[in-house]
N, C-alpha and C positions, 0 to 999 in steps of 0.2 A: 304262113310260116308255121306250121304243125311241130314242126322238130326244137323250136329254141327251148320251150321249156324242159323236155327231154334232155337236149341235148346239157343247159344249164343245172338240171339235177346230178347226169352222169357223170361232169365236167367237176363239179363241187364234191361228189361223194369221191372222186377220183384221189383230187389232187386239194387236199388239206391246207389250208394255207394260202388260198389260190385269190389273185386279185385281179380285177379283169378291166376289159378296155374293149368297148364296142364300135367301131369306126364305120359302121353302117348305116348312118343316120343320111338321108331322113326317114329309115327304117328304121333304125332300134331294137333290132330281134330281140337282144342277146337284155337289152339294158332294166326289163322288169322283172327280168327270172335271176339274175346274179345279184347278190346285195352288195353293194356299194359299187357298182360297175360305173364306170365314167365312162360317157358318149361324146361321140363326134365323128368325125368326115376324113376318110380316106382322101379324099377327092373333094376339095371345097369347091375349086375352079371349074369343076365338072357341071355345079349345079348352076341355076340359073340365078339372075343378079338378086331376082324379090324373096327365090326363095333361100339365097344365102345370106339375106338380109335378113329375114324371118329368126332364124335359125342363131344369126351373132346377138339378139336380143334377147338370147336366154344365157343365164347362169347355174351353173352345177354347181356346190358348195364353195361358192364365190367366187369360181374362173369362168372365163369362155369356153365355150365348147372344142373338146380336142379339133387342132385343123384349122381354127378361126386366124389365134394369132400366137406367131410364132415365138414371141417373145414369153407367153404365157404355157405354149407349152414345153420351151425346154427348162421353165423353173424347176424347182424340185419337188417332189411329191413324194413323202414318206411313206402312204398306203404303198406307194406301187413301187416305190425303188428298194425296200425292204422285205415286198413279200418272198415267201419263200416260190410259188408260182408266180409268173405271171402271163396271163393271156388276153391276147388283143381278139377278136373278132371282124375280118375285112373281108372286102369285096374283092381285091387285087390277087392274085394268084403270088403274091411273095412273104415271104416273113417281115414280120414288121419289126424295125428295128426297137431295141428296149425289151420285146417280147421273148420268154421264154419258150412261147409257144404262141403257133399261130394258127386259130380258126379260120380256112379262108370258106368265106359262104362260097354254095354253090361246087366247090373243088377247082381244080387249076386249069381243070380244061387240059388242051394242048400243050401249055408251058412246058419247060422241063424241071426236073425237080434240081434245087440251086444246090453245089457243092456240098456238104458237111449235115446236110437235111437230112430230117428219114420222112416219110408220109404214111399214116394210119387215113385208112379211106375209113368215112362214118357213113353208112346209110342207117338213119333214124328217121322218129316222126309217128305218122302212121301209114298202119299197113296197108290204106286204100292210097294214101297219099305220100311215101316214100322220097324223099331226099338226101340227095349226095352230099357233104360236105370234107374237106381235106383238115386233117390236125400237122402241120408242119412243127417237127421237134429237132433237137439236137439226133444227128444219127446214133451217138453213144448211147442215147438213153429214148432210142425205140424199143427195146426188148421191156426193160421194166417200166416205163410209160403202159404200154400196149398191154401190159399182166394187171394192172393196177383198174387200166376200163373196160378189161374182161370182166374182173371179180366185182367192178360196182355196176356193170350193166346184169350180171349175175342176180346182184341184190335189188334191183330196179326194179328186173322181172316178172309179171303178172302173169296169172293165168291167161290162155290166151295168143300171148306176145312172141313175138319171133325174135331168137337172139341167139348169137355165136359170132367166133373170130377166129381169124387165120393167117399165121403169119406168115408172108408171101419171101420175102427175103431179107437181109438185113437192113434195107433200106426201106421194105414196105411190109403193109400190116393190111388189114380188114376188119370193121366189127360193123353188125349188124343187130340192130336192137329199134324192134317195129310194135306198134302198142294197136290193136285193137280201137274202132271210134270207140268213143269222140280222141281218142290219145291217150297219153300224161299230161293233161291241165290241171296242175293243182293248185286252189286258192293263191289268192297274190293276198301280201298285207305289206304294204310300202310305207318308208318313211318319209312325209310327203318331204323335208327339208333335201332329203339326200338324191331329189329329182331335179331336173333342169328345170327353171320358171325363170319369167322376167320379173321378180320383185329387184327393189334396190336392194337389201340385205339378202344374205345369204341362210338367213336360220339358223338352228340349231336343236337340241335335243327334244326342245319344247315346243315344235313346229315352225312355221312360217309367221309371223307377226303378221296380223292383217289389217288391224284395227284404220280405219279414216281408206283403207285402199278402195278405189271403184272398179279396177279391174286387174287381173292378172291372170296370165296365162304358164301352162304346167304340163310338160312334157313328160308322158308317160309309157310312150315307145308303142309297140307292134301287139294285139293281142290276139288270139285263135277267134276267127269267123264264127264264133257261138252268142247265144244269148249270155251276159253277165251280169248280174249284180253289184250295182257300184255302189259305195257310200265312202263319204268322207267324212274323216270324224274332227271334230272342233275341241277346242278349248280355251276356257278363259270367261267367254262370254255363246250368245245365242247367235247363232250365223244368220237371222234376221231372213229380211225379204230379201234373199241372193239369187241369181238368175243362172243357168249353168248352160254351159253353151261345148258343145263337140265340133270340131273341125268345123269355128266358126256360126255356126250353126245352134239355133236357141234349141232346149233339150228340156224335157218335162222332170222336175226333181220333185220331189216329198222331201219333209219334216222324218226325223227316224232315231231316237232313241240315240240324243247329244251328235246326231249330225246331218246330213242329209241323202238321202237314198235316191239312187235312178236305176234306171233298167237299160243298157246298152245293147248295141247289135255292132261290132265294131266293123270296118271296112278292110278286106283282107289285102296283105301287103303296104298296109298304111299305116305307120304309127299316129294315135290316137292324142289329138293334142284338146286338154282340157281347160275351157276357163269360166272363171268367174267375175259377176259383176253384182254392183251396190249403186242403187242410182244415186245416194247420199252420202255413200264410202260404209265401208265395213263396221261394224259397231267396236269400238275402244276395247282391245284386251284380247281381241277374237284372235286365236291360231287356229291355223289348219295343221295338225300333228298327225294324221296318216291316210291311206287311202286301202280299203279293202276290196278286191275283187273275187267275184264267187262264181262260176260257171254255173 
């Protein structure tokens, strides 16, 4: 997936105010490039039993994961029902309901476009590797939607990059905005509480509370198939003999100036599930407060 962080830039510089929803799990394009985006499933019953069980064992700032359970997500959530945008991210060729706007990955395909819609075709990403995506909006506000990620793909822009739009009729649009390799990657610096994990608490400003834990696992969504830079920064106390493990999988970390540093090669089309263990539990005090990714 070349295009989320792209696409997550032009989408923010777009539309001001903007609060998002990634229902493409157990992808996650969209969930490390948007700040505070909350993930989950289009389609729970789609997946299979272990990995929907996998998946109801993590927490987002103390809910389940959109899609898990129903009772959870039609509570209320003041980020997303006061923003002044808001967008979901799915796999489904429909508008999602709640959504002011809907990314559907991929685009609609054959479907048709549903009554009172307009559709803005995105081709982003890069320009060896070029992807289609659909923005499904209110028809009324195709015109000034579509002027608004003119003028931030405008500013996007690199040397280089391929970028223009065309508005086809009133109900459809074009933009194109293609980046030169490796893309637009730019640096991640996440809040680790504001990520999916199976701890029992949920966090807060001050990290993850770690302290006596032996393991926990930390969902950090999709990242571009290049070498990265990972480190997680600590606080409170020294994050000790901790063992760091990718998709399962024991992973070589360093000691690094108040956190721990690894060197990643992520697996393309997979979100990247990170964990940690303590074979005596975490030392008393230790938080994990953020996670930095460096291309």
């Amino acid at each position: 997936m070349s295009a989320a962080p792209l696409l997550a830039a032009l989408l923010g510089r777009a539309l001001p105010g903007l609060a998002a929803r990634d229902l493409g799990l157990p992808l996650g394009a969209l969930l490390p490039w948007l700040p505070g985006c909350r993930a989950g499933l289009a389609e729970a019953e789609a997946l299979p039993p272990e990995e929907r069980a996998l998946l109801a064992g993590l927490r987002q700032s103390g809910q389940p994961l959109l899609g898990l359970d129903p009772a959870a997500d039609a509570a209320a959530d003041p980020a997303w029902d006061g923003a002044a945008e808001r967008l979901a991210w799915s796999p489904l060729p429909t508008a999602v309901p709640g959504a002011t706007i809907t990314l559907v990955a991929g685009g609609m395909g054959e479907a048709a476009l549903p009554d009172g819609l307009g559709r803005i075709l995105l081709v982003a990403g890069r320009e060896d590797a070029p992807e289609r995506h659909d923005l499904l909006v209110p028809e009324p506000r195709l015109s000034a939607l579509f002027e608004r990620l003119c003028q931030a793909a405008a500013a996007l822009a690199g040397p280089g990059w391929r970028q223009g739009g065309r508005a086809l009729s009133p109900r459809q649009a074009s933009l194109l905005l293609l980046a030169p390799p490796p893309g637009h990657v730019p640096d991640l610096l996440l809040a680790a509480a504001a990520l999916p994990h199976d701890l029992p608490g949920p966090g807060g400003a001050e990290g993850l509370p770690l302290g006596g834990v032996r393991q926990m696992r930390l969902l950090l969504g999709a990242l571009p198939a290049l070498r990265w830079r990972l480190r997680l920064g600590f606080a409170g106390a020294e994050p000790g003999a901790a063992a760091l493990f990718l998709d399962g999988l024991r992973h070589p970390v360093r000691p690094g100036s108040g956190g721990l540093v690894a060197s990643i090669e992520p697996v393309p089309g997979r979100a990247l599930v990170l964990g940690l263990a303590w074979r005596e539990g975490a030392p008393p005090g230790l938080r994990l407060v953020t996670l930095e990714a460096r291309p």
